[in-house]
C-alpha positions in Angstrom: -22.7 -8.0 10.4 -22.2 -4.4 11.7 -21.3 -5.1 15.3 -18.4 -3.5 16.1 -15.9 -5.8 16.6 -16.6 -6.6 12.4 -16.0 -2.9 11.7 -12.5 -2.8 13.8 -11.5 -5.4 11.1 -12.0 -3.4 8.5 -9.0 -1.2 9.4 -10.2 1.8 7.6 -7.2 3.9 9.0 -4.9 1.2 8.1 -5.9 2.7 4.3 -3.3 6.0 5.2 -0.4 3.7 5.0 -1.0 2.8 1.4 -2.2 7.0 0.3 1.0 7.8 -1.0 0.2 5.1 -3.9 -2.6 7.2 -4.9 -1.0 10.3 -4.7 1.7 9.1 -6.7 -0.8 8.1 -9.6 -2.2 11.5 -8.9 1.1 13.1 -9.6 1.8 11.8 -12.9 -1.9 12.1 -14.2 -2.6 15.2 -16.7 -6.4 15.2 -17.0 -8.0 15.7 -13.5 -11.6 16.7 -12.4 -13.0 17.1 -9.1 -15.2 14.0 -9.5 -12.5 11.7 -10.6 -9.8 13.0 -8.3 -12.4 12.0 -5.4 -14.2 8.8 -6.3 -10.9 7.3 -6.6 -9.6 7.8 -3.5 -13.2 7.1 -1.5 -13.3 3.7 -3.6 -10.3 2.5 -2.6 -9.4 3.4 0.7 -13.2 3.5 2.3 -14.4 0.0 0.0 -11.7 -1.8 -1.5 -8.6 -2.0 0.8 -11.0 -2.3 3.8 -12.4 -5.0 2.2 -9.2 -6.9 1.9 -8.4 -6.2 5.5 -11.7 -7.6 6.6 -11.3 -10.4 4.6 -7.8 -11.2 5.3 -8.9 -11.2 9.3 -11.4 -13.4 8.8 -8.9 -15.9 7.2 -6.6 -15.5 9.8 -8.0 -15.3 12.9 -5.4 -13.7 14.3 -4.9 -13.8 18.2 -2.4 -11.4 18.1 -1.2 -7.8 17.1 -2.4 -7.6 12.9 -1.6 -4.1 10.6 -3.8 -1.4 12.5 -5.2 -3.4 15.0 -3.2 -4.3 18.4 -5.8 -6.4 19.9 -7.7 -7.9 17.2 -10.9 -8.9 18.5 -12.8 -12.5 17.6 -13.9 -12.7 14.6 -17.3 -14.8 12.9 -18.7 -15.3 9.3 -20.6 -11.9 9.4 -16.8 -10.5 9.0 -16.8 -12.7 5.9 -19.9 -10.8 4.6 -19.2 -7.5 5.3 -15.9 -8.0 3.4 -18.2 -8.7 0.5 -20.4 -6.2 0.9 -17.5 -3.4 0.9 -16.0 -4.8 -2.3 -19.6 -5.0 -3.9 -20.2 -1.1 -3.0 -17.1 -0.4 -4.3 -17.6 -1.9 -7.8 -21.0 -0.3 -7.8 -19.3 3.3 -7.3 -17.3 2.4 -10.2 -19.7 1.7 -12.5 -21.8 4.3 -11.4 -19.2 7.4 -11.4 -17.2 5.8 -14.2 -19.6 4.7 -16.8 -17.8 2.9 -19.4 -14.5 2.9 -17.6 -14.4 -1.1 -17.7 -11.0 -1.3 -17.9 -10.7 0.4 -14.6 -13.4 -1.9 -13.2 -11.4 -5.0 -14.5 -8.6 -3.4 -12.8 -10.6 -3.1 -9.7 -11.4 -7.1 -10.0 -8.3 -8.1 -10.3 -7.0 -6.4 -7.4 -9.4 -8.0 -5.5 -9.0 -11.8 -6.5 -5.0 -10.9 -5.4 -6.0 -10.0 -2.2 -8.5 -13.1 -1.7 -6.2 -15.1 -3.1 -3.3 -14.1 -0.6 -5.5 -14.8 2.7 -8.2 -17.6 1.3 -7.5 -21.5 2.2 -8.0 -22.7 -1.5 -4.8 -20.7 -2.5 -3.5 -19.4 0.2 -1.0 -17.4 -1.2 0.6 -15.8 2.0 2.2 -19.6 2.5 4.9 -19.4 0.0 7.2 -16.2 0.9 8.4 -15.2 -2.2 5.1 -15.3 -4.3 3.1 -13.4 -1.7 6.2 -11.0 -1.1 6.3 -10.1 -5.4 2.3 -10.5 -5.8 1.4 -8.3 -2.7 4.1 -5.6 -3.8 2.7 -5.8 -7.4 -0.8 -5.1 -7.0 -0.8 -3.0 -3.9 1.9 -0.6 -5.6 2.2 -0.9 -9.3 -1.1 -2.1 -10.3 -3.1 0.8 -8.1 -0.6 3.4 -9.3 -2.0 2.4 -13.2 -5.4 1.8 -11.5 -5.6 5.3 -10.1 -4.1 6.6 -13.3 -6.9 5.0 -15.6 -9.5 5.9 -13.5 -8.5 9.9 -13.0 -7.7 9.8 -16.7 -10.3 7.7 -18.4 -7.1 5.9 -20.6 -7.0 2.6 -22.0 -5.1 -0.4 -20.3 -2.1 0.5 -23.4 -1.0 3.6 -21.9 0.0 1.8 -18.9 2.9 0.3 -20.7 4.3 4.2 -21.6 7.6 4.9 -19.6 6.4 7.7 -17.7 3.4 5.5 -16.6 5.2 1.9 -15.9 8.2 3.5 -13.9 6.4 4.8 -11.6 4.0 2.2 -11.2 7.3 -0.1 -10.6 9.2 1.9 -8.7 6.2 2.1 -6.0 6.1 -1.9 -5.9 9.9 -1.3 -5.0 9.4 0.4 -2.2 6.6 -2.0 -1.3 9.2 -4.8 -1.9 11.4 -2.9 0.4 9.4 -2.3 3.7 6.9 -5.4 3.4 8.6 -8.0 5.5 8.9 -5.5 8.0 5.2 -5.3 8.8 5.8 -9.2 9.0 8.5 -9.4 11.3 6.8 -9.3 14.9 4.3 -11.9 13.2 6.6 -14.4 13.0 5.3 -16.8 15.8 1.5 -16.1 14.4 2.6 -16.8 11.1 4.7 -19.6 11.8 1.6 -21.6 13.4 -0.7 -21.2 10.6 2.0 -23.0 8.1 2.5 -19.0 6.5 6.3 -19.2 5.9 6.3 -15.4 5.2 9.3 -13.4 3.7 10.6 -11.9 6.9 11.0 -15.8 8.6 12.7 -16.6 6.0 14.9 -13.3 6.2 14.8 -13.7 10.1 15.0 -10.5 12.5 18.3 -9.1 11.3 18.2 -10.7 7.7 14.5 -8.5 7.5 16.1 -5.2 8.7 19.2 -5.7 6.2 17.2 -6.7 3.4 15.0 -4.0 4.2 17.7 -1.3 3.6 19.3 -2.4 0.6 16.2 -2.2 -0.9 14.7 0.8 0.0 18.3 2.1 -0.6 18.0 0.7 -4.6 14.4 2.0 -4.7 15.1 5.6 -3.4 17.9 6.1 -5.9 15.4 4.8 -8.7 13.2 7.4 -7.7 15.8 9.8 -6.9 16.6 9.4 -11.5 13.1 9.1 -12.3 12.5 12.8 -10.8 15.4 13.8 -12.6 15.0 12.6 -15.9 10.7 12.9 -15.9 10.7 16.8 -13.5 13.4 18.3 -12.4 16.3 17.5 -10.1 15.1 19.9 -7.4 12.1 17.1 -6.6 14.8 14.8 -6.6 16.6 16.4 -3.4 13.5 17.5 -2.0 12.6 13.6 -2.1 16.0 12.2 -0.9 15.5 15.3 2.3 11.5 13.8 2.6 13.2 9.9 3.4 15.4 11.1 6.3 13.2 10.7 9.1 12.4 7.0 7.9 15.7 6.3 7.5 16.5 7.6 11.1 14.0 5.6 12.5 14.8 2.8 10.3 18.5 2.9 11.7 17.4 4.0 15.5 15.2 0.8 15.8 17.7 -1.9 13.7 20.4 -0.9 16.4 17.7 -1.7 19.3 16.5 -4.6 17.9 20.1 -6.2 17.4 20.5 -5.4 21.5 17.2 -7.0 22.6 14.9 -9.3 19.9 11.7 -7.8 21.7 11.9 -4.5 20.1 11.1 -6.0 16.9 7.6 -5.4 17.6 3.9 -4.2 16.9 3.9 -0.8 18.0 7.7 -0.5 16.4 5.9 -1.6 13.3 3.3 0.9 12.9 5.5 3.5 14.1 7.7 2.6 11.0 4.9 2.4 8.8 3.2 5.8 10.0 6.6 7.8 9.4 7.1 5.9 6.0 3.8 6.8 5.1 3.5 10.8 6.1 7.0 11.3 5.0 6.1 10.0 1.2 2.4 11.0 1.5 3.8 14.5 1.9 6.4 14.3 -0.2 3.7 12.9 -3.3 1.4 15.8 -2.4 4.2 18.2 -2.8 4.9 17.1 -6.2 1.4 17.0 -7.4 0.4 20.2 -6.1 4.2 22.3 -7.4 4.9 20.3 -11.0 1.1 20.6 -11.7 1.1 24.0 -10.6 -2.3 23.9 -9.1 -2.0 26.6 -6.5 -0.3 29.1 -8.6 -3.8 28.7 -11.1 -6.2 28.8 -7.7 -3.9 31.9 -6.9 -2.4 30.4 -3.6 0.3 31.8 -4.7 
């Protein structure tokens, strides 16, 4: 079970690309402690996603470049085990650093179930394009930012539904809408021969890049009101500056790719998704750290 071919399938960097989720949730939250702030963040990204990564591998059996890993190694039913041995630790943690906080463990469940049922052969979810594009978007962007916000402020599952809470939760499935079929698109032949008819086949090469912009496009200028209306339109700008690396990149590789299909690849990928990531990650971090006004009361300045 802990050879270490199982443990490369458990992706635990790939858990960075989804961080600015949780900073997000950490933005928006008004009671914080230490204990909660950190529990969180070890539960999902050490136990939870690396627990749907190794069980999605083991589904797979990918030959090819997967999210994280660019030579995925064989994999056998100890994968399968270890899977369920991180989720298992990772509800244990919740109960025993949140005690009474069920709603956050329900939470917690029903993320996972999502993610087994995207990858496992009974559903198999990742078949049908559009399902797996809105149920993937949903629960790795909206349905963690509510998560993270129950669990850092001990709230019931009704506060969710507030505006200041359900914008944001919606606004980071947008951008998860946005740039998913783009970590599809140099699966395509992969996907194709496992009967997954993903998003970005259906878009194609170009259709994926296009439909990639015009999305991220509608979801930065939802953020770009949300900041104004719930903080301040300085966070706004600040944001809008944050997205101009991705969107150079963005543009820089769509023009290569529409000169040689081959470009559209792995390491293209992860190069997208490791900009995408910093540039909101440090743009979330920002927020929490000036609207919250943390360092001015820890005399940073």
């Amino acid at each position: 079970m802990f050879k270490k071919s199982n443990w490369l399938h458990l992706r635990i960097h790939f858990s960075y690309f989804l961080l600015p989720i949780y900073l997000f949730a950490l933005s928006i939250s008004p009671n914080l402690s230490e204990e909660s702030l950190i529990w969180t963040f070890l539960i999902l990204h050490l136990f939870i996603y690396p627990a749907s990564n190794a069980f999605n591998s083991y589904f797979d059996k990918d030959e090819k470049s997967i999210g994280g890993l660019k030579n995925p190694p064989p994999v056998d039913k100890n994968l399968f085990y270890l899977s369920q041995l991180f989720d298992l630790l990772g509800l244990a943690l919740c109960l025993y650093f949140f005690p009474g906080n069920y709603t956050l463990l329900i939470m917690l469940i029903a993320y996972i179930l999502a993610s087994r049922a995207y990858s496992h052969p009974w559903v198999r979810l990742k078949k049908y394009a559009v399902i797996s594009w809105l149920i993937a978007g949903f629960f790795q962007g909206a349905w963690v930012v509510w998560l993270v916000f129950i669990g850092l402020n001990d709230f019931s599952f009704t506060q969710i539904f507030k505006p200041h809470v359900v914008i944001p939760g919606l606004l980071a499935s947008a951008i998860l809408w946005g740039s998913y079929p783009m970590t599809q698109i140099y699966q395509h032949e992969e996907d194709a021969k496992r009967g997954d008819i993903t998003m970005s086949i259906k878009l194609g090469l170009k259709g994926t890049f296009m439909f990639t912009g015009v999305f991220f496009g509608l979801a930065s200028l939802g953020y770009f009101f949300y900041f104004k209306s719930y903080f301040d339109i300085k966070y706004s700008i600040i944001f809008i500056g944050a997205m101009l690396p991705v969107v150079t990149y963005f543009t820089w590789w769509f023009l290569k790719t529409l000169k040689d299909d081959s470009q559209a690849n792995y390491t293209n990928t992860m190069r997208l998704n490791w900009i995408s990531a910093s540039c909101l990650g440090a743009f979330f971090l920002y927020l929490f750290l000036d609207s919250s006004h943390v360092l001015s009361v820890a005399g940073v300045y």
